[in-house]
N, C-alpha and C positions, 0 to 999 in steps of 0.2 A: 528494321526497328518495329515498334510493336506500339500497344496503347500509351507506355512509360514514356515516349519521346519530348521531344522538345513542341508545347503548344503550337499550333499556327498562326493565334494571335499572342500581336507582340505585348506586352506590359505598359509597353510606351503609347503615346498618340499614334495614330495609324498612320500618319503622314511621315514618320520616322526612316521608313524604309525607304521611301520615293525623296526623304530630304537627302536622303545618300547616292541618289542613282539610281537604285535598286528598283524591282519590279513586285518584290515580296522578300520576307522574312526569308532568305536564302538556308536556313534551316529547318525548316516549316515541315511537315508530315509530307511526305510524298503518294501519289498514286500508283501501284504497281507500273504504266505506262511511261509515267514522268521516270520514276526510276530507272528506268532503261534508258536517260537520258544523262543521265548524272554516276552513274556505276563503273566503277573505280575497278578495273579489268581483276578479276579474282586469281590470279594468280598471285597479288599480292599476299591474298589470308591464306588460299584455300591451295595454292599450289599448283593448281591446274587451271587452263584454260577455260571459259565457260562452255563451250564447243562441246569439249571433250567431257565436262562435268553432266552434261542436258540430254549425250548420248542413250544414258539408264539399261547400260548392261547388264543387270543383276536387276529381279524382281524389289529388293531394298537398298536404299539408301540412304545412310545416316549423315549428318551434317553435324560435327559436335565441337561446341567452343562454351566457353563462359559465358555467363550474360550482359550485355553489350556488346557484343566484339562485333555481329552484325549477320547473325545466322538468319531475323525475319528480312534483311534486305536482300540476300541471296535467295533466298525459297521466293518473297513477292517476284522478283524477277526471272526465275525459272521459270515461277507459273504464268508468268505471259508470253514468254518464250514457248512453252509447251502448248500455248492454248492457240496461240501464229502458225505454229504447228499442225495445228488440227486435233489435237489430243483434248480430249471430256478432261476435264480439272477440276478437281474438288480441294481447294484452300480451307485449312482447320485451323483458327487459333483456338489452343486448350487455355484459359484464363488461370490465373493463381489461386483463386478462392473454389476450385471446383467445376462441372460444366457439365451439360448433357450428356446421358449415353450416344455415344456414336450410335448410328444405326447402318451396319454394312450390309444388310440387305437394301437399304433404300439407295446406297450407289450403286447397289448390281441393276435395282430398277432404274435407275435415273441413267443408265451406259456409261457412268464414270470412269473413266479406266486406269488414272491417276488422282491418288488422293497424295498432297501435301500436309504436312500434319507440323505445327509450330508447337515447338516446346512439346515435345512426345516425350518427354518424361514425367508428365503427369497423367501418361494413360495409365486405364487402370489394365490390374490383369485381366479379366473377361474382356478388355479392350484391344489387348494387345493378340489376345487366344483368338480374337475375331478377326484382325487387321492378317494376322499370320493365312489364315482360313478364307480371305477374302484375297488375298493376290494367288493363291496354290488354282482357287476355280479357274482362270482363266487368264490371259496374255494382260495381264495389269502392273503397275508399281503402286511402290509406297515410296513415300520419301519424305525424311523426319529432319527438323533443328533439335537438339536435345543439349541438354545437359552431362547426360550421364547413357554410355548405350543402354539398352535391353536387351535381351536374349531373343535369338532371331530366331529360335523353332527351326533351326535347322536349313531358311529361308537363306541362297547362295545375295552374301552384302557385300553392296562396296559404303565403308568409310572414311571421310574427310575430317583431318581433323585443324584447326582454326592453328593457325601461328600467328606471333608478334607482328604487328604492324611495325611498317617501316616508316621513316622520318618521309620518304620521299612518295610513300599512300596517303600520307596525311597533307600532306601539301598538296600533290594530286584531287585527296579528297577535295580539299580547301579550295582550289582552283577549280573545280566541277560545279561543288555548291554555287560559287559567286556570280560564275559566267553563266550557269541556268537563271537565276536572278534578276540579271542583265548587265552583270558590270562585265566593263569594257578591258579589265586590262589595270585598273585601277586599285586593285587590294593586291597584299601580297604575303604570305606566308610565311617570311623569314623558315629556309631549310634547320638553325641551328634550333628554333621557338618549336619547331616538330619536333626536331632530336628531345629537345627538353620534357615535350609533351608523352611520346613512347618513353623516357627514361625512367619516368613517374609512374608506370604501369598503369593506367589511364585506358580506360577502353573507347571505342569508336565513340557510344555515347556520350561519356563525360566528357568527350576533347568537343564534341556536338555542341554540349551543354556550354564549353566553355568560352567556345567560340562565339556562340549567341548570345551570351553575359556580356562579353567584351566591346560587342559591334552595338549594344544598347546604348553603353558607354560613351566611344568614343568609334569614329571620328566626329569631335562637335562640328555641328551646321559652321559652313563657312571655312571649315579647315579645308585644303588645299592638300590634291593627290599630287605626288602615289601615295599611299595607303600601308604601311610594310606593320604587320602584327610580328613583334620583336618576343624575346623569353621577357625582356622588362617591362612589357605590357599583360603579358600573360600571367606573370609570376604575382601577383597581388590578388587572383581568381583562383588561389590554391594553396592555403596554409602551408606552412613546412611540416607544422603535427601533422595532418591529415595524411597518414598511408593508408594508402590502397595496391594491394596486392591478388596479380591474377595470373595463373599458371595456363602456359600456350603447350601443346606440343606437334612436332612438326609433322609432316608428310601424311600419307594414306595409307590405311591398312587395310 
């Protein structure tokens, strides 16, 4: 996820989260670190294991799904993986209204030897002519979230491309979030309130967004666990007018 996330402070009284058990807003912005604590094993979206994803057999590598589906949670945790590693990291979010020139002479001075690049489809072309010119000098990666590919200059890529979440990622996810939190065992994700959730084409975000609406809600102080977020608890946080439509496609090319 990206700057668009769900706040880390709640709406409510700040005592809101700890009257539930809770340690913090279980949906709150994460730290690349923390993330590695809560990361919902990627072969759900992405197909392949993260093992096999963080290898970087090929000087490029594209990451490509819609937005929200969860391309900045996979790159932030790469890049710490790569950096445990030993590997020079250079993380790049490209912002929406525009952003500085890269400069790839200053990672060739800085020993960068991977640069990450969030939302690479808003490089520009002299950016992209550089980033191309900048892995050919020497034993380096690129590796992009996008939207939409680019043209690889002829640079040997591997890409991933984002598939449909499943009922039982989202529950997974739901149960990661909580128990980082601190709940015991006490919330519960109803499997069929997921199905309902993916059935709605709903991205990782907005199921984020919905779940944090929800838990502002309800359970009120004084209710008595277990905790089970049902589709009739859900379904009141999602017009019926309201479509949202988002095209997955599956495997790696």
């Amino acid at each position: 996820m990206n700057d668009s996330q769900i706040p880390s402070v709640s709406i409510r009284p700040t005592d809101r989260w700890t009257s539930l058990g809770l340690k913090w807003n279980p949906f709150r912005v994460l730290e690349p670190e923390e993330l590695m604590e809560v990361f919902v094993d990627s072969r759900w979206i992405w197909g392949y294991p993260l093992e096999q994803i963080a290898q970087l057999d090929r000087p490029l590598t594209e990451f490509y799904a819609p937005e929200g589906v969860g391309k900045t949670t996979l790159l932030r945790v790469l890049e710490h993986e790569w950096t445990k590693q030993g590997r020079n990291v250079a993380y790049v979010y490209l912002p929406r209204e525009g952003h500085a020139p890269l400069r790839w002479d200053t990672f060739a001075e800085q020993g960068v030897d991977l640069v990450v690049i969030d939302e690479a489809q808003r490089l520009r072309p002299t950016e992209r002519f550089g980033a191309a010119r900048w892995v050919r000098q020497a034993d380096r990666h690129l590796v992009t979230g996008t939207h939409r590919y680019w043209r690889a200059s002829g640079l040997p890529v591997a890409r991933y491309r984002a598939r449909r979440p499943s009922s039982s990622f989202v529950v997974d996810f739901f149960q990661r979030r909580l128990a980082y939190a601190g709940d015991t065992g006490r919330f519960q994700l109803a499997l069929s309130a997921a199905g309902w959730l993916v059935r709605r084409g709903l991205t990782g975000r907005l199921i984020e967004q919905s779940l944090y609406e929800l838990l502002q809600d309800w359970p009120a102080v004084g209710d008595a666990p277990p905790y089970t977020v049902d589709i009739d608890r859900l379904a009141s946080y999602f017009p019926t007018r309201r479509k949202i439509r988002f095209r997955f496609r599956l495997g790696r090319s």
